[in-house]
N, C-alpha and C positions, 0 to 999 in steps of 0.2 A: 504494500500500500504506500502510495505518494505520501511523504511527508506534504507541510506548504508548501506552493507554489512559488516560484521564480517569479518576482515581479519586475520583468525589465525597466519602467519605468521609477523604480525606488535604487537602483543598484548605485546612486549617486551617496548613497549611505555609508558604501566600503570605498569612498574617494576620501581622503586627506580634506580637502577643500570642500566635500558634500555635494559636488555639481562637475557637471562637465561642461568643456566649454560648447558654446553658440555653434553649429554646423556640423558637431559630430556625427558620422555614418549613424544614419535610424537603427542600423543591425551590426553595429562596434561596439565593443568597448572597453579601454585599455586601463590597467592600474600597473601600479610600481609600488614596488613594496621596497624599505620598511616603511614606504609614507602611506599605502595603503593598505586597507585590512582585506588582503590575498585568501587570509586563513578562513575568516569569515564572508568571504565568497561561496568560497570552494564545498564550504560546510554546508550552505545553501545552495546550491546547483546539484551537488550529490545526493541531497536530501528530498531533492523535489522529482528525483528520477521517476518515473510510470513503466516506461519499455525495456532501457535498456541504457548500459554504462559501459565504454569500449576506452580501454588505458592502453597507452604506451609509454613508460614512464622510468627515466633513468632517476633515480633515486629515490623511493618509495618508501619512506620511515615516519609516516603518521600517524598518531594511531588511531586521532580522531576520524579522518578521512575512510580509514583500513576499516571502523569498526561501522562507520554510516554502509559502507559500500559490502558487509559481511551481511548488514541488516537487510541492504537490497535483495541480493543473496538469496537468503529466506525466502522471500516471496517468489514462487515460480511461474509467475508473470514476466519477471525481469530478469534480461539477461545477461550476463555481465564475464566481459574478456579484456583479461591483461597479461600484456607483452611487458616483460621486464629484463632489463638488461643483466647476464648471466653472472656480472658483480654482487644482483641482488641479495644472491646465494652464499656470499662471504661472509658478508658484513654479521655482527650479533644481533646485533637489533632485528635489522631487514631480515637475520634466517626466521628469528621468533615470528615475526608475524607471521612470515609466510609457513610456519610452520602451522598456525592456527587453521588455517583452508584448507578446505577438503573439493581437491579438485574433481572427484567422480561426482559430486553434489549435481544435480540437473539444471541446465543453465549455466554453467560456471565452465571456464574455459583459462587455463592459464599455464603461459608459456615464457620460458626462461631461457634467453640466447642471446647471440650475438645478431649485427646488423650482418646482410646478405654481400656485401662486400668485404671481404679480405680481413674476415671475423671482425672488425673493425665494432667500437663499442655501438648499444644503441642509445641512443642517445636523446631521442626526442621527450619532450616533457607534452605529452596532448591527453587528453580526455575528451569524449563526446560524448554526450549527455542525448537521448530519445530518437536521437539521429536530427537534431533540430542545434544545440547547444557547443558551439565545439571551443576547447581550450586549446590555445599555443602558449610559447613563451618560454621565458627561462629560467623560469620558475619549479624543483624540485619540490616534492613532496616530503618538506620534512618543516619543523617549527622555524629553524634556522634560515631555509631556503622562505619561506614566507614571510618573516616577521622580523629579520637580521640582517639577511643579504640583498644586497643590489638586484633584485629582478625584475625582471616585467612579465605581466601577465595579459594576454589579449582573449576576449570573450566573442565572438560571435555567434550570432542565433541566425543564421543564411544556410540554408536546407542544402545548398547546391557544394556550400566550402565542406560541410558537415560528409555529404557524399563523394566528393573527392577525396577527401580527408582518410575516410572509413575503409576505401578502397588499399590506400594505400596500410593503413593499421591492420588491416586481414592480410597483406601481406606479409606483411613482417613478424605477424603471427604465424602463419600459417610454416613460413621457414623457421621459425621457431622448435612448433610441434615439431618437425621433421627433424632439427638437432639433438631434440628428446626420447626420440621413440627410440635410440638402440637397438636399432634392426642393422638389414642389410641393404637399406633405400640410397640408393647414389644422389647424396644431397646435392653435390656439385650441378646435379640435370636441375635444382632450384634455382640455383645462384640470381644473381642479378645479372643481367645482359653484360654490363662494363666488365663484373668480375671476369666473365669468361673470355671478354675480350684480352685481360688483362694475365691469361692464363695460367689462372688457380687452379692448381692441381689437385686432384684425386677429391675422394667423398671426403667431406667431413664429418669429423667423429664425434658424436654426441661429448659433451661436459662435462665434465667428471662429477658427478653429483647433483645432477641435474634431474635426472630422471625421479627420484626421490623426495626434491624438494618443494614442490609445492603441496605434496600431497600428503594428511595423518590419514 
């Protein structure tokens, strides 16, 4: 069940200055943290989910965020897929949470890897929110990354960036799964175009520890 709704016309609340200026994109819109409250954005847009919550997310140490998006979870209405960078799996913190998910849960999809080029990290910080809401910027999921460091955060509600956007998040999941499965699947036939232009050699081998880790 939706928490409350997202009200684009009040989000002028998590601005420093309370307003944006005269001429902003009707379906923008930007903050910078630590003069804006990122935190309490994020807290709101994950909360108001209905459909569906799709993350790509290089540094994932919230736990307010981790325990809204656990609650989404629950409800199997909603579906909810995250790509995280195969760093995730190191850190203490990031192993706990991700040790709390249960990824055969119905609805839940999450995968741990590198980027499809030249194992290269992943790096993107995005969220989409219904397939309506989508997050950029360079802003990490942790208190520090919100409320300490230099970031920016951009918000769009444009169905069309939302869908491009998504496109490209399924794949980088989708090579994900395929670095996790520990089979005998020739990942290299994944790659990305450039990689193979760039002639990456042979399959690559699933993570050491990867397979394991999202899942109790």
């Amino acid at each position: 069940m939706a928490d409350a709704p997202l009200v684009w016309d009040e989000l002028e609340k998590y601005r420093a200055e309370g307003r944006f200026l005269d001429g902003y994109p009707d379906d923008q819109r930007t903050f910078i943290a630590p003069r804006d409250d990122i935190y309490g954005l994020l807290v709101a847009l994950l909360a108001s989910a209905q459909h569906s919550i799709v993350v790509n997310m290089f540094g994932y140490d919230d736990d307010e965020l981790n325990r809204i998006i656990q609650g989404k979870l629950a409800d199997e209405r909603i579906y909810v897929q995250m790509s995280l960078d195969r760093r995730q799996a190191g850190d203490a913190h990031e192993k706990q949470i991700l040790a709390s998910w249960d990824n055969n849960a119905f609805g839940n999809s999450i995968a741990i890897g590198t980027s499809s080029v030249h194992n290269a990290i992943s790096h993107l910080k995005i969220v989409i929110v219904d397939g309506v809401y989508t997050v950029k910027g360079s802003t990490n999921w942790s208190l520090s990354g919100e409320k300490q460091q230099d970031n920016e955060l951009s918000l769009s509600r444009n169905a069309v960036i939302a869908a491009e956007t998504r496109a490209i998040l399924d794949l980088n999941h989708d090579f994900m799964l395929k670095q996790m499965v520990g089979t005998e699947l020739d990942v290299a036939a994944f790659r990305a175009p450039q990689a193979k232009r760039a002639g990456v050699p042979g399959a690559l081998r699933p993570v050491a520890g990867q397979a394991s880790a999202p899942a109790t």
